[in-house]
N, C-alpha and C positions, 0 to 999 in steps of 0.2 A: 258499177260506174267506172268507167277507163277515165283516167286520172292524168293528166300527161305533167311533167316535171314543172313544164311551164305554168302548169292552171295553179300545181301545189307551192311555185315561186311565184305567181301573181298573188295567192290567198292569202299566202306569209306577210307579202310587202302589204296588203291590203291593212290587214290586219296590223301590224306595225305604224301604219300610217293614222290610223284611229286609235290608236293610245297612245302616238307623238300628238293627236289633237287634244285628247282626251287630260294628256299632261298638262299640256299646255295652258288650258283652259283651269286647271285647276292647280298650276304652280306657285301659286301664294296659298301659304296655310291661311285659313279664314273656317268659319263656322259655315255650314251647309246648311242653306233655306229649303225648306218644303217646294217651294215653286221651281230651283234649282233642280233637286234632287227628281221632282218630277217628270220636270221637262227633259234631265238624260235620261230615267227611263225608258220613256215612250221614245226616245230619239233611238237607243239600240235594241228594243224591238221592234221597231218599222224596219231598223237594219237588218235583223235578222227575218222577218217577215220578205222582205225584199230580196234577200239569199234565198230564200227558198223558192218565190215564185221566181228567180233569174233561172232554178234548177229545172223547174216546171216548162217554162215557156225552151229551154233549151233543147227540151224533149224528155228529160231525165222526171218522167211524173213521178215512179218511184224513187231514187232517191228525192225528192222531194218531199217526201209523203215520210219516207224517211226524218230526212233533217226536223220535219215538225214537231214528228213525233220523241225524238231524241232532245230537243231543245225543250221542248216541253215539259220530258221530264227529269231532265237536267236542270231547268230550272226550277222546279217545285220541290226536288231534292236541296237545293243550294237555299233555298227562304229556308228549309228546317236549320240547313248550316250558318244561319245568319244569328240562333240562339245562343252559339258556342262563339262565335265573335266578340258578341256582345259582353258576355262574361272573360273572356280576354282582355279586352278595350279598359274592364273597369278591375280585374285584378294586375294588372301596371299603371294605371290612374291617368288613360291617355287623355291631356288635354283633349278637348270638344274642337280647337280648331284644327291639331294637327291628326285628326282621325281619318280625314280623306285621303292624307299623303299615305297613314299605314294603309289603309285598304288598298290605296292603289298598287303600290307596291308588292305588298302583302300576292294580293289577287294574282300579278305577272308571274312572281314564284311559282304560284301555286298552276298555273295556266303553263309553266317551261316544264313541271314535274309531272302534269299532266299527259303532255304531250310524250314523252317518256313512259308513262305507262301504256298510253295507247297504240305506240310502238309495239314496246314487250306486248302486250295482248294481241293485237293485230297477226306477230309473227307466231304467237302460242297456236292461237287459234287456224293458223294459215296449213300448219302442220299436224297438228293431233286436234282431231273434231270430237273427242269425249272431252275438251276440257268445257265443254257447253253444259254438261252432266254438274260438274263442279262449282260454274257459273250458278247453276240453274237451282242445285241444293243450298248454296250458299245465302242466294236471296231469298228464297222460299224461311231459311234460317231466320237471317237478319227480318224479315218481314213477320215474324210471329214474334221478333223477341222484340220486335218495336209495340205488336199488341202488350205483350205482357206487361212493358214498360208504363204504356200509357195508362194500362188497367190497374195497376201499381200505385200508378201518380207519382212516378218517378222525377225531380227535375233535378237536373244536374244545377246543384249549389255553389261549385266551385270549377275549377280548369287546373288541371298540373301541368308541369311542364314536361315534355316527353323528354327522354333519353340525350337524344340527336342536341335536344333545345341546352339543356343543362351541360352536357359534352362543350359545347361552339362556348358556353358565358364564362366554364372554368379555364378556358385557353386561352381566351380575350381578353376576359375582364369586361364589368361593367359599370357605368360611373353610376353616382344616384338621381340626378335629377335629368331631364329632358333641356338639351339642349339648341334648344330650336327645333332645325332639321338637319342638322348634324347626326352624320350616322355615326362618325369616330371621333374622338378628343384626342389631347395626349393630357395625360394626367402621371406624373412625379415620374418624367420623362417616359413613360410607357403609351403606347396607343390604346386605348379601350374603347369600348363598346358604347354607344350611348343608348338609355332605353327605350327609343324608338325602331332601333336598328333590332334589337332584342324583339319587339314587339312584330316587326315586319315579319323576320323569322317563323313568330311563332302563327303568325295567321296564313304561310305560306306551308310550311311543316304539317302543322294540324290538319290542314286540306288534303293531305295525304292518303290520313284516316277516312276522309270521305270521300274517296276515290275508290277505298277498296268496297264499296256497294253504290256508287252510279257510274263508273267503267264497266263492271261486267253489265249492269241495267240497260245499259246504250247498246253493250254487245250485241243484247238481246232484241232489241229492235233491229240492228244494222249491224252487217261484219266489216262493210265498209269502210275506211280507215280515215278516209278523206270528208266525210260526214258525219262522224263522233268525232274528230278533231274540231268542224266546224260546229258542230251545235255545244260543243263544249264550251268552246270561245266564246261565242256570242254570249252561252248561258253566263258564264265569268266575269265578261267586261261591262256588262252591265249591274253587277253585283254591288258594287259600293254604292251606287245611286241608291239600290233599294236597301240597302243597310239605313240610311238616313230616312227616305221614305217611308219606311213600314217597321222602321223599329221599334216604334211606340208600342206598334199594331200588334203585333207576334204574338203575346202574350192572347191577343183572345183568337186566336187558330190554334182553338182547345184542341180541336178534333184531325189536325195536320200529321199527326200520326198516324193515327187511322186511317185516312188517305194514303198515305205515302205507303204504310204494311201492305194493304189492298194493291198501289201499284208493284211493288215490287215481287210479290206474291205472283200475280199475275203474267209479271213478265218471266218470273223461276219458270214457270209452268211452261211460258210459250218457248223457253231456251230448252227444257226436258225435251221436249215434245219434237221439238225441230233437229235435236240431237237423237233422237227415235227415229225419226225421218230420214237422218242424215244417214245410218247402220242399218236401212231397210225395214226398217217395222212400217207398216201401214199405220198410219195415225194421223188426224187430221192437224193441221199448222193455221196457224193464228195468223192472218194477211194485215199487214200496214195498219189499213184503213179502218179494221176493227179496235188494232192497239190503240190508235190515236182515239177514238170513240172513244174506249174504256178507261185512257189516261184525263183525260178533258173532261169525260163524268165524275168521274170519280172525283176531281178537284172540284165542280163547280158544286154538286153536293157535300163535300167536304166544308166550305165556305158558307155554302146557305145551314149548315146543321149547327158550323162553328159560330155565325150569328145569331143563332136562335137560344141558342144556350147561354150565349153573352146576354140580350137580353133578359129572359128567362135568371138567368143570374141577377141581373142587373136590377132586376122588378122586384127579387125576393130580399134583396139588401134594403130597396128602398121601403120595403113593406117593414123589413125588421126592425129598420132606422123609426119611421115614425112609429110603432110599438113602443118603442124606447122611449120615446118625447112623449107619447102620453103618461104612460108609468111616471117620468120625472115629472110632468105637470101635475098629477094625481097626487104625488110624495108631495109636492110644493105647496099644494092647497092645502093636504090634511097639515102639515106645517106651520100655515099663517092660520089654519082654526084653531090649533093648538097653542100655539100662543095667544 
């Protein structure tokens, strides 16, 4: 897709102007309602829905076909990133109402560093076409050691702080308690840190880490530069919404690993394969419209497999529970006989 400077300074302001709304709308700290939370969802996937068919109807089917496919599984990677949030949120003990200001916040970091790498890749990839060989083993990697993880019953219990995060707190200083929305105090005439400012950091930092396996995954559908910048966005700016929405939920998408290994798996395979392609080997390439198939299945049976087991769970607790109440009943009676 031919890109011209103007479309990439329209997309920027566009962009910018939906999270000067997005602010705006949410510049008083307050507690986050389900009906809230829901209604931004659905409002920037129509928007991103709506980017893709403007790409469609402009003539651009593939990158369109593209952007869905990229946005899709940008965001099905970013709900797994929502469990490492959450354990952040509650190891700095973020008030419940100023949690929207860190995500948002949080999120733009993590969306400016973003874009920075998709630079750095974009020009990696623009000049040496083995580095798709790289891309391709790495998620084939990350994607078996997400099986093994899951197979494991792995869950991450706690969240450290990285390098980068510890470096910025011993330079600053941080005060102990949360001061509104104060990101700096002065405290015994020095300026320090307040722990929300800390907090923003570390949900903007951290996303770093999950950058280094859904930038190359995106790679791998589209080399594009202007359509993993855009399906990254969208996938992003809708992200605190469903932090509030679906955080309850997370815990029963048992099987959201197993999903996500399987995409990424799949997509190692189609970036080998196209780098085979790219050095002359004959081998067949993975078109669009099957990745989108494969990424979209794989989620919606991921969901119906991760319900059933919730259930299935859910029936064998209630069966064990009333188990229990009879034995107690049973102990009760022989009890009042015995007296």
């Amino acid at each position: 897709m031919d890109v011209s400077m103007t479309l990439w300074a329209a997309t920027v302001l566009g962009l910018c102007a939906l999270i000067a709304v997005d602010f705006f709308i949410g510049r008083k700290p307050h507690d986050v309602s389900i009906k809230e939370a829901g209604t931004w969802t659905i409002v920037w996937i129509v928007l991103a829905v709506l980017f893709g068919i403007g790409l469609l109807i402009a003539g651009e089917s593939q990158a369109s076909g593209e952007f869905f496919a990229g946005f899709i599984t940008e965001k099905s990677l970013s709900v797994d990133n929502l469990f490492v949030f959450i354990l952040i949120m509650a190891k700095f003990s973020v008030p419940s109402h100023l949690q929207q200001r860190v995500l948002l916040f949080g999120v733009l970091i993590a969306l400016v560093l973003r874009a920075i790498f998709i630079a750095a890749g974009a020009a990696v990839i623009a000049n040496f076409s083995w580095v798709f060989y790289i891309f391709g083993a790495f998620l084939i990697y990350t994607a078996w050691k997400l099986v093994q993880e899951a197979r494991a019953g792995d869950e991450e219990e706690d969240w450290e702080e990285n390098r980068l995060l510890k470096s910025i707190e011993k330079k600053f200083g941080v005060s102990d308690r949360y001061e509104g929305t104060k990101l700096f105090i002065r405290k015994n005439g020095k300026k320090v840190m307040t722990p929300l400012m800390v907090v923003m950091l570390a949900i903007g930092t951290t996303d770093v880490l999950f950058a280094m396996d859904s930038i190359p995954a995106i790679f791998g559908l589209t080399q594009d530069p202007y359509i993993v910048f855009t399906a990254n966005a969208f996938a992003l700016m809708g992200l605190r919404q469903l932090y509030f929405l679906i955080g309850g939920l997370l815990k029963k998408l048992v099987h959201l690993s197993y999903g996500l290994s399987v995409i990424l798996g799949f997509i190692g395979v189609k970036l080998v394969l196209h780098a085979l392609h790219e050095n002359g080997v004959h081998v067949p390439e993975i078109s669009i419209p099957v990745s989108l198939g494969v990424i979209c299945g794989v989620l919606i049976v991921t969901t119906i497999t991760s319900l059933m087991a919730n259930k299935k769970q859910a029936q064998l607790e209630a069966a064990e529970a009333g188990e229990g109440d009879i034995q107690k009943d049973s102990k009760d009676d022989k009890d009042s006989i015995k007296a």
